[in-house]
N, C-alpha and C positions, 0 to 999 in steps of 0.2 A: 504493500500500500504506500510507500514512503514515497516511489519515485514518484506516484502518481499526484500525493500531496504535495512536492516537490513544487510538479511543474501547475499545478494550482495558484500557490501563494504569486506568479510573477503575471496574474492576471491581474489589468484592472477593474478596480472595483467600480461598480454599475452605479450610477448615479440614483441619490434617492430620492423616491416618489413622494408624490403627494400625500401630507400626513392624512392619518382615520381621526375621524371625529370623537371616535369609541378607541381606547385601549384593549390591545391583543397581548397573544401570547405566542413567542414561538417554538416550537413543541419541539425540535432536533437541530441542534447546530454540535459543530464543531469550531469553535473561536480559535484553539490552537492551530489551526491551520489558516483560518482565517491572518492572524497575526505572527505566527511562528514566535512566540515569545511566549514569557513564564506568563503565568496562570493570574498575578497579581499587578500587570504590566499596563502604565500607562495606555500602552495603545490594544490592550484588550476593553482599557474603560473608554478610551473612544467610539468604539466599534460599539460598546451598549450604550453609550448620550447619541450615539447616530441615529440607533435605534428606538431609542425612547422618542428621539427629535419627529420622530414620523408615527409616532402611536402604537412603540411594541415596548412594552418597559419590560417585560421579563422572557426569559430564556431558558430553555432546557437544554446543558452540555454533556454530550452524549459520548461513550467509552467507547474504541474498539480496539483495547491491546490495556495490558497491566500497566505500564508505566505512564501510558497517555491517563488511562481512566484514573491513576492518583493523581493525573494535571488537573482534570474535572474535576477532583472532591474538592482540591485546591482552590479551585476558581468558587467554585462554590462557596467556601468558604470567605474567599478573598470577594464577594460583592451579595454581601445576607439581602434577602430583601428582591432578588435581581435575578441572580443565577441558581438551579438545581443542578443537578449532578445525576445521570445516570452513567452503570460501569457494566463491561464486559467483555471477551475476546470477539471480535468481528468474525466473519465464518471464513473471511480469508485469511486472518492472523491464526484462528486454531490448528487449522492442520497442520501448520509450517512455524511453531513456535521450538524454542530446545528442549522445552520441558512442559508441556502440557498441566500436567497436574497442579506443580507449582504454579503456573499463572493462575488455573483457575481457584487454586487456595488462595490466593493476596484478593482476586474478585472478590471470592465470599466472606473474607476479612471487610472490606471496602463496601462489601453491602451491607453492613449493618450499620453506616457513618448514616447518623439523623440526614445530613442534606443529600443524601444520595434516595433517589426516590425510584427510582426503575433499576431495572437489570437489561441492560441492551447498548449499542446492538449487537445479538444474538440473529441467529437463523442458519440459514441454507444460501449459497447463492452456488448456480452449476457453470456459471459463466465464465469464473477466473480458479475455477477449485476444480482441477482435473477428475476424472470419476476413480482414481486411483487412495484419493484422498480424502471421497464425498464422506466414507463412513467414520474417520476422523473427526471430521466434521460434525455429522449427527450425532456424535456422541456428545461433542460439545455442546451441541444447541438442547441436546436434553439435558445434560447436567444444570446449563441457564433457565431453562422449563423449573425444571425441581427447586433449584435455588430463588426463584422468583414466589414461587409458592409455600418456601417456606420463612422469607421474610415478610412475606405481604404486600409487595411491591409490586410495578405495572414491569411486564415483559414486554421489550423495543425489539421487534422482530424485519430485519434486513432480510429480502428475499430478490432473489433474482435467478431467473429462467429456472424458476424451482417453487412453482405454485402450487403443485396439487401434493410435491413432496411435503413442503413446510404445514400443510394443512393435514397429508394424514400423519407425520409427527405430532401436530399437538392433539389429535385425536388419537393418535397410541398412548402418548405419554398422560394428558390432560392439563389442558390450557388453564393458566393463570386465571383468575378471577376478570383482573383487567390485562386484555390482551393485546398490543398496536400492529398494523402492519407498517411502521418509518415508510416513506413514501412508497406508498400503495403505486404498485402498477403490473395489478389484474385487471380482465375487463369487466364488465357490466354481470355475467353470468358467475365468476369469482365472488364479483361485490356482493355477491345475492346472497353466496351460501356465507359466506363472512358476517352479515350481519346479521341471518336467524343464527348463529353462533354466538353474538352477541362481542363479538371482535370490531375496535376500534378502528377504522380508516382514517390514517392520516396523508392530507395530499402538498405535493409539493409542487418546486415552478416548474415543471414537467404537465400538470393539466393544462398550461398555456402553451406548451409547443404543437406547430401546427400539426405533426407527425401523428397526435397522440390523442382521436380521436376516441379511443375507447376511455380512455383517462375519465374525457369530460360526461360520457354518458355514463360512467358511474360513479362519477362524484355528483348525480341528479338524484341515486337511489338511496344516500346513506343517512336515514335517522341522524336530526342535527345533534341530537346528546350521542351520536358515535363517529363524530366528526372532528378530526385537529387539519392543521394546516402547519407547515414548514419551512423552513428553507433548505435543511442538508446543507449548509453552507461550509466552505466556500464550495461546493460544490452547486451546478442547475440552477442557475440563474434564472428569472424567469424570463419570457419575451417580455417589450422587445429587447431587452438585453443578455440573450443567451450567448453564451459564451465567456460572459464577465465574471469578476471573482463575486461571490455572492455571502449574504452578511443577513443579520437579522434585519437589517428595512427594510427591503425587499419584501415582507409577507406584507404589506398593502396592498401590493401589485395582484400575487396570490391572492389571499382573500377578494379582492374586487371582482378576477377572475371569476374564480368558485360562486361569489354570488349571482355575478351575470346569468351563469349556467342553471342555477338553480332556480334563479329568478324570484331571490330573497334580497329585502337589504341589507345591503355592509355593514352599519351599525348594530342592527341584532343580531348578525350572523357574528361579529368581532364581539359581541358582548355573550352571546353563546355557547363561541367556543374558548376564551376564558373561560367562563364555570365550568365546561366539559376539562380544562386543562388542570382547574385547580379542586375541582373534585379527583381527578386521574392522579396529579404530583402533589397535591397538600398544598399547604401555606407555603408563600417564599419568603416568607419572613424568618 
């Protein structure tokens, strides 16, 4: 994952949108990439007054490796009020770590820190994890199943090109309580069984690319109390500035999107999905 982070942080960042009248939440970022700096670093408190500047005052910093996910607890700590904290190995750090087990004991150390509020992200993806290594893998994404269920905590579930695997996983194992898919991209027939499961769809600046018309017709079908919204940042930018390094302001653009399609307003859909986020992570105070 590193080269890919790499060649991320030397994008520039997408200029920001027009502030919401309503305060949001954004439900998965990654800031150490975004900033490549420590966890309590002026220009990580930029990147959240940029954010607040445009109507998104709190964040959720998202794990995918042991040492990155004690940069999250960190940050978390380092801005009360602003930042949570979730931890866990990504499903392309599990297969290819030195020591598996170890990582996934400092995790379940880590998840029991107050501001650490999900276990993720976790999952499946068959895209960059050779089928050599998928069962490596699985094994990891149930250990994070178990250990989400047995702190009480929301599972951050990363999937790609591996939808009906990571689904009958948490149907062998048994899904969390509170279940996400990090940006959702099944289609419309996916979104269906996902939410009589009672699974959280979160979307990202991905429903706004033109490529990605199944995106928008099922982010039409999701119950608004099983809705978040994202950035993945710096990763997916959304139009029209794809390609750009991406940051928590950017979810007005999102969210404006998502309403369009759903043909709710922005103000109760951003006041919405707050509650949906701080019923899901708790207080950020």
């Amino acid at each position: 994952m590193a080269d890919r982070h790499n060649r991320d942080i030397d994008r520039q960042l997408a200029p920001l949108p027009e502030p919401l009248a309503v305060t949001c939440i954004d439900a998965h970022a990654h800031l150490e990439i975004v900033t490549n700096s420590e966890p309590d670093s002026p220009e990580v408190a930029q990147i959240l007054s940029d954010a607040a500047s445009v109507g998104i005052d709190r964040v959720v910093q998202v794990g995918y490796s042991a040492e990155q996910s004690r940069w999250c607890v960190k940050c978390a700590e380092s801005f009360p009020g602003v930042v949570l904290a979730a931890v866990a190995l990504h499903p392309n750090e599990a297969p290819v770590v030195a020591d598996l087990e170890a990582d996934l004991a400092f995790i379940e150390e880590l998840a029991l820190h107050p501001r650490v509020r999900a276990i993720g992200e976790t999952g499946l993806d068959f895209f960059r994890t050779p089928p050599e290594l998928q069962d490596r893998q699985k094994y990891s994404f149930k250990r994070h199943i178990e250990l989400a269920k047995r702190v009480n905590k929301a599972l951050v579930i990363h999937d790609r090109d591996a939808h009906r695997a990571v689904l009958d996983v948490l149907d062998e194992v048994g899904a969390p309580e509170i279940t996400i898919f990090h940006c959702y991209s099944g289609d419309a027939e996916m979104a269906r069984e996902c939410i009589e499961k009672g699974y959280i769809l979160s979307f990202a600046g991905t429903v706004t690319f033109k490529n990605a018309p199944e995106l928008r017709e099922a982010v039409k079908l999701v119950p608004v109390n099983q809705l978040l919204v994202e950035t993945d940042s710096p990763f997916l930018a959304p139009s029209p500035h794809r390609g750009s390094l991406n940051t928590p302001a950017q979810i007005p653009t999102i969210l404006r999107a998502v309403a369009l399609e759903r043909g709710e307003d922005v103000n109760e859909l951003a006041a919405a999905i707050t509650q949906n986020c701080l019923r899901i992570f708790g207080s950020f105070e």
